[in-house]
Structure formats: structure tokens, C-alpha cells
C-alpha positions, -999 to +999 in steps of 0.1 A: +315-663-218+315-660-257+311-699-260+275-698-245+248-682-260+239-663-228+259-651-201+224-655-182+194-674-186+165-668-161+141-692-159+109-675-143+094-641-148+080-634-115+096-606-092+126-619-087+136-632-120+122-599-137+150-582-112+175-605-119+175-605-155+164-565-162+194-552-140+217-576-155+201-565-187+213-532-182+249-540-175+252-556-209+251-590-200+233-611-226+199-622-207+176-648-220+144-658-198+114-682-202+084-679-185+056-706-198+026-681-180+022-644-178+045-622-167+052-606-133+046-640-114+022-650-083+023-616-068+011-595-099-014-625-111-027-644-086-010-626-051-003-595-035-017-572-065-051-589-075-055-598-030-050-560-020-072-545-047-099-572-038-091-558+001-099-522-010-135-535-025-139-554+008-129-519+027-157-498+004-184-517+020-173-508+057-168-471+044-204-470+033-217-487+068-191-463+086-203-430+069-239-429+080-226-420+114-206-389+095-240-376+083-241-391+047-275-404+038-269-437+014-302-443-001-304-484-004-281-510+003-250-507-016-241-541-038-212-559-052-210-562-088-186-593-088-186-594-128-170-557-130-146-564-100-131-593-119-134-571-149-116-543-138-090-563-118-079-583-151-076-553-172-057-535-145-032-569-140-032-572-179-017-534-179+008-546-153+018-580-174+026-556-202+051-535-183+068-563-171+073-574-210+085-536-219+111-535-187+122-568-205+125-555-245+144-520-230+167-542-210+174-562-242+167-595-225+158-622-254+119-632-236+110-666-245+071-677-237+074-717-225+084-743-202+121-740-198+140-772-177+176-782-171+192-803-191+230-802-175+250-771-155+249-748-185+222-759-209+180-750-208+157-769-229+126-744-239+094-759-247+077-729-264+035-724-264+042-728-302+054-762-300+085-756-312+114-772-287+149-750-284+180-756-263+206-725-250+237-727-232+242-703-204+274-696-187+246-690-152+215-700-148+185-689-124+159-705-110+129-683-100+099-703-105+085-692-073+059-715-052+023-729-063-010-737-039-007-774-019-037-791-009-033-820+012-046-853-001-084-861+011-114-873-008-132-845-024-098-825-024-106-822-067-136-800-049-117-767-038-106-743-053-068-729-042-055-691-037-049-694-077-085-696-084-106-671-062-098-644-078-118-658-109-156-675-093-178-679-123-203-670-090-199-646-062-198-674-031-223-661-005-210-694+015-171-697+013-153-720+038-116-712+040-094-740+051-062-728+067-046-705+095-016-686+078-018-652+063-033-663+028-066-681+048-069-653+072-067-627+047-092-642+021-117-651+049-117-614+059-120-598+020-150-626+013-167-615+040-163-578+038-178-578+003-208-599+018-198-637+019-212-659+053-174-671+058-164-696+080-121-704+086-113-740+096-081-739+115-067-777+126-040-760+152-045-741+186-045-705+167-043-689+136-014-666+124+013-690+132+048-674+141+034-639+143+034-622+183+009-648+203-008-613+215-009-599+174-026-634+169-053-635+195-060-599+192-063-603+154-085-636+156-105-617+183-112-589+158-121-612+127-144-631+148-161-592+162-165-581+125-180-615+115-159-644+106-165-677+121-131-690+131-128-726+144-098-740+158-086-776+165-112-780+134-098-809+105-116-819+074-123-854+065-135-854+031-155-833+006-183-841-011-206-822-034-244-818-029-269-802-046-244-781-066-227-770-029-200-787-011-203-802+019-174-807+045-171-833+066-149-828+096-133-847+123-157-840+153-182-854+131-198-826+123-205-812+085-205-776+071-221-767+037-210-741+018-211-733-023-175-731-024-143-741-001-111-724-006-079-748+006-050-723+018-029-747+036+002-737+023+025-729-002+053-756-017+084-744-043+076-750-079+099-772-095+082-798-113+093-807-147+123-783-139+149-812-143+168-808-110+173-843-104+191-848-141+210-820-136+221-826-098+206-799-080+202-804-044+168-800-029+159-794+009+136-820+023+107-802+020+113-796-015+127-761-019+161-757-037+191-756-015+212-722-023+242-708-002+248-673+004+250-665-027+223-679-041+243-708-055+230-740-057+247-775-052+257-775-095+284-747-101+266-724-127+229-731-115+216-704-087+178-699-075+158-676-055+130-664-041+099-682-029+116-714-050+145-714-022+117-706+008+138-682+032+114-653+038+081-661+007+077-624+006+080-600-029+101-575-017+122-604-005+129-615-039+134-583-052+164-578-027+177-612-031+180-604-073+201-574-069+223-592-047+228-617-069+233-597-097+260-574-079+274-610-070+279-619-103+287-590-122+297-565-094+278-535-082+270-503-101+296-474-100+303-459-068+277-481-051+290-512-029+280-547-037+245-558-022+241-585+002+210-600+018+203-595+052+169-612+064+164-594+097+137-568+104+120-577+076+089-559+077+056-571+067+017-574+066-012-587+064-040-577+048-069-590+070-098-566+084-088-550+102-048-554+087-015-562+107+017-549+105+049-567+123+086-558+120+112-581+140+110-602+165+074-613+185+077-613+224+083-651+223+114-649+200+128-618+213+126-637+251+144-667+238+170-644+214+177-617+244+165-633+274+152-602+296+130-577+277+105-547+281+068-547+266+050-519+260+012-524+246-015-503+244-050-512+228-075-483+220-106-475+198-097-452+166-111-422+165-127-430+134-152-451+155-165-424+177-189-415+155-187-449+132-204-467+158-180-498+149-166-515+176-134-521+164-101-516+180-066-513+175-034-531+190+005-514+191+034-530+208+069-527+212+097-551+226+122-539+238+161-558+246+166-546+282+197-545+283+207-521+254+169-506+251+168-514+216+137-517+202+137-551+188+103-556+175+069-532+163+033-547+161+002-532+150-034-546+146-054-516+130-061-495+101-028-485+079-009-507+096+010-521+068+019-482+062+028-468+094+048-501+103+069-497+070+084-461+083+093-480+120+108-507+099+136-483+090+143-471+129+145-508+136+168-512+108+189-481+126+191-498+159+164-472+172+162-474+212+132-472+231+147-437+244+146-423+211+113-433+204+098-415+233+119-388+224+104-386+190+071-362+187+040-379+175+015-367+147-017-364+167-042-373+164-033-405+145-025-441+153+006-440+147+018-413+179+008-443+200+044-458+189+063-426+208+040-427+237+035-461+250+042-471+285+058-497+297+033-526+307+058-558+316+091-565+320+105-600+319 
């Protein structure tokens, strides 16, 4: 490795590449990385961080409607200051920006600020923000440039705005028209309108929530649509145009919708533009994401990626895991400790709509066509919280169990906390849990949570 002037050179400082290059860092290999924005990637700057701290101001304005039924007398109507929000967010994600730059310096890793591209197997061309124009040789190279916002091509499309941008209104929208089904679009239609937007999701397909548990997703879209959201499926858009200073969508039933501004979340594609894949000869799927093995190892010896850039599982904590893989891959695992590999199943996750969901393993539809005959247990209930809240929102749990083995094979939760209580059943399901050993499991009462060790069995298939 002494012939190049890295052993490693990381091209991306988002999650994964931080990872990658800071544990490598501390093994003594000779990291260099380029990143041509700010550090910590879609999910500190524009993603998970800035979206769930924008959930909690969405969660304050239930908390004030749902404490006059505790006995607390709010004097006035309680009102967003959208200025400060944005204020306080971007100080708080400028904070985190500068740790990831310190977890860089005291792993040693030379931290380059530019555009970084291929120009053969073992050789990065930097453009840096001061113009100047560097090349480095690399016995490896990494590719974690993560994904970017795709809006379909329409007239008017130059009129929305993309998940990149919400975060940042010069104006508070008190109209916002979300565009999309998956998690991003549900989740943003439920924060606008808990901190006081008139929100209306445009969904082109049969349901929102695609590939989630068909019950999670009608049960969820029931409980948007309670707390306020207009959701419209089998809805398209034809074109935008702007009037008046609004925006006005024109959709295929021939109907319109006005609204000041319109937020396209259709989707998410790999970021590899001007990353020189084609020069150097690195294979790319057919929707556009890198093709890796195992390994990580793209189709050029030398050149690996991950993360969203790759598109297995577009989750943080997916990247993270798929780093020090990679890392033990290449330079073996820490002392005592066995080498890392990925392993993509019971991957928990959530979303962060209002209320949130929480899933881990497979939905009823998968587990059917995976295990053939399976258990359901479901139960549906109003939170204690809302006996004296007056809100008439519920919450969903559900298990799905393999018959023949009574493993539990997949945990679903519409509700409060569900992100947090579905994290702890993520690890039983990661154990091979069995339905016997939940029920033999003593619940914390009163909470939601119990209702996972109690539930009865409602269908069998």
C-alpha cells in the first residue's frame, strides 16, 4: 500500500462514509475523504435529524390541545414561530456538522471539502470549493454519496420544492400539498399539519405506505385522515402552474388544487452524477444505484460503495452497519471481536407520522408468501392518555406468527412511541423469540407496550 497515497479514500461524508473512514481511521489506515457539502450527510442535514425535531414541534401543539383535559388552563392560542424553529434547528445541525469534522481530525483522516470523481480503479480527482483541482491514488476506494430528491418530469415541476428544501420556507405554508405515498410524503404531510398547515397528500396508487403490513397502512391512513390530513388516492398531477404568488395543481380527474407551496416526495434515486462511473467501469443497476457484492465490492476491483448509493435497505442505521462490515472486511475485525457481516433481516424501523409507526420483519402479506401458514394476533385500543385528552385517536399492535415453529416473525405498531418500544422487540425477533415466550413475558402496565405479551390470537391462515 505504500505506492498510493491512501490506503483509503472515502468519497462521501454522510453516515456511512463518516463510519467507514473514522474506524478505519483508528486502525491506522491512511484515510482521505471529500465531501463537496456539509458533513454528516442527508440524515443530519436535510433527513432523519432536522424531520424528527420538526416532528417534536408538530407534537407540542397536540400536547397543548391535549392538556386542557389534564386541568391546565392555556390562556390564548399557542403559535408557531417558524423563524426561531428554523433558527434553532440550524444551530443545533451546525453543532452536529462540527462533530462529525472532530470524529474526522481525531481519527487522522486527511478531510478534503469538494467534488471528488473517479478517474481509473485507484485514482480520485478532487475539485476543491477553492478551486484548486488535486488528484490521489488509493489502494480502495468508497463510494457513499448517498441518494438525492427525484421529481418526475411535468410542466411546472421547476414549482416544488423537494424533501431538501422544507426544512428552509422563507414562509410558514398555511397551504402545503404533498405529492407522494412513501414514508417521506406521509411523514411531512403529518408534521405540516400538526404545526398548523391545511395539508392535502396526493397519492397516484391504491394506498399510501407501500410495502409496509396492508392493515399498518390502512390503519395509519385512517388515523392521518382522523387528525386532519386530506389524503387522496388514485390522485396524479398534470402540470403546475403558479398564480397569484400560489401554485396551482392541475390533476388528472380534471380537477385543480391551490396551495402556496407543493412538496414533490416521490422518491429517492442514488447520487452519482459527475461521479465518473462510466470512465472508470463501474457497473450500475438499472435503476441507477451501484451494483456491490457482498462485500460491498463493486464491478472495478479496488472501488466499493454503500449505503443509500447501493439502495438495499435506504435507512441510517443501515449504513452505519454496512461500514463496519466493510471495514472489518478489509482490514479485519478489532481484537477479540469476530469480523462483521451484514445481515438485512429484522431490520427495524419507523415512521414518523402522527400518530408514528413502528414495524420490524415481515407484514402479514410477506410472512404468508415466505411461511405459508401463519398466526395473527391484533388488537386496536384507545391510549389511556385519551381518556381524559378527549382525542380520538387510537392505537394498532400486531404480531405474526410462523405456525409451525411459533416464531414470531414480524411486530407492528401504529401509536405513540412506537418507533421506541418496537426497537426493544426488534431484538427478541433478532433472538428467534416465539409467541410462547412472549406471553410468557410480564408486561409494564399500564402502557402500550404490555399489549405485545398479551394479545390474543385473532386469525389463523
Amino acid at each position: 500500500m505504500a505506492d498510493f497515497d491512501f490506503d483509503l479514500f472515502v468519497i462521501g461524508g454522510g453516515s456511512g462514509g463518516v463510519r467507514a473512514a473514522r474506524f478505519a481511521g483508528q486502525r491506522g489506515v491512511r484515510v482521505g475523504m471529500a465531501e463537496s457539502g456539509r458533513m454528516g450527510g442527508t440524515c443530519v442535514n436535510v433527513g432523519c435529524i432536522p424531520k424528527k425535531l420538526y416532528s417534536y414541534a408538530a407534537e407540542y401543539a397536540e400536547g397543548f390541545a391535549d392538556a386542557r383535559g389534564y386541568g391546565w388552563n392555556i390562556p390564548g392560542e399557542p403559535a408557531l414561530d417558524w423563524d426561531t424553529l428554523k433558527r434553532n434547528r440550524a444551530q443545533s445541525i451546525a453543532n452536529l456538522n462540527a462533530i462529525y469534522e472532530n470524529l474526522m481530525t481525531g481519527a487522522k483522516v486527511d478531510r478534503m471539502q469538494g467534488h471528488a470523481s473517479l478517474v481509473d480503479a485507484h485514482t480520485v480527482q478532487v475539485r476543491h470549493d477553492d478551486g484548486r483541482v488535486t488528484q490521489h491514488s488509493a489502494a480502495a476506494i468508497l463510494i457513499a454519496t448517498g441518494g438525492t430528491p427525484w421529481v418526475p418530469e411535468l410542466p411546472g415541476r421547476e414549482l416544488a420544492v423537494t424533501s431538501d428544501d422544507i426544512f428552509d420556507l422563507p414562509r410558514f405554508p398555511r397551504r402545503l400539498a404533498v405529492v407522494g405515498g412513501g414514508y417521506i410524503a406521509c411523514e411531512f404531510a403529518s408534521i405540516f399539519h400538526g404545526m398548523g398547515s391545511t395539508v392535502t397528500l396526493l397519492y397516484r396508487g391504491e394506498q399510501v405506505l407501500r410495502g409496509f403490513d396492508g392493515e399498518v397502512r390502512n390503519f395509519a391512513a385512517e388515523e392521518m385522515r382522523k387528525a386532519g390530513v386530506d389524503i387522496r388516492v388514485r390522485a396524479g398531477v398534470e402540470r403546475i402552474e403558479a398564480v397569484d404568488g400560489a401554485r396551482r395543481m392541475h390533476l388528472r380527474d380534471g380537477t385543480t388544487l391551490d396551495a402556496d407551496v407543493v412538496l414533490y416526495a416521490t422518491g429517492r434515486r442514488a447520487n452519482t452524477e459527475g461521479l465518473g462511473l462510466d470512465a472508470a467501469g463501474v457497473r450500475q443497476s438499472e435503476g441507477g444505484t451501484i451494483a456491490v457484492d457482498a462485500h460491498f465490492a463493486t464491478s472495478v476491483p479496488g472501488i466499493y460503495a454503500l449505503g443509500d448509493v447501493v439502495g438495499r435497505m435506504e435507512l441510517t442505521p443501515v449504513a452505519l452497519a454496512e461500514a463496519m462490515a466493510l471495514v472489518d472486511h478489509l482490514y479485519g475485525p478489532l481484537p477479540g471481536k469476530p469480523a462483521r457481516a451484514m445481515d438485512y433481516a429484522n431490520i427495524p424501523t419507523a415512521v414518523f407520522t402522527h400518530p408514528p409507526i413502528g414495524t420490524v420483519g415481515l407484514s402479514e402479506e410477506a410472512a404468508r408468501e415466505k411461511h405459508g401458514a401463519v398466526r395473527i394476533y391484533r388488537s386496536d385500543f384507545r391510549p389511556l392518555r385519551h381518556s381524559l385528552s378527549g382525542r380520538s385517536e387510537r392505537t394498532m399492535v400486531k404480531l405474526i406468527v410462523e405456525d409451525a415453529t411459533d416464531r414470531v416473525v414480524g411486530a407492528h405498531m401504529v401509536g405513540a412511541e412506537a418507533g421506541e418500544i418496537i426497537q426493544g422487540f426488534a431484538v427478541a425477533l433478532k433472538c428467534g423469540a416465539t409467541k410462547a415466550q412472549f406471553d410468557a413475558t410480564i408486561g409494564i402496565h399500564p402502557t402500550s407496550a404490555e399489549e405485545f405479551v398479551t394479545l390474543r390470537e385473532v386469525a389463523r391462515t
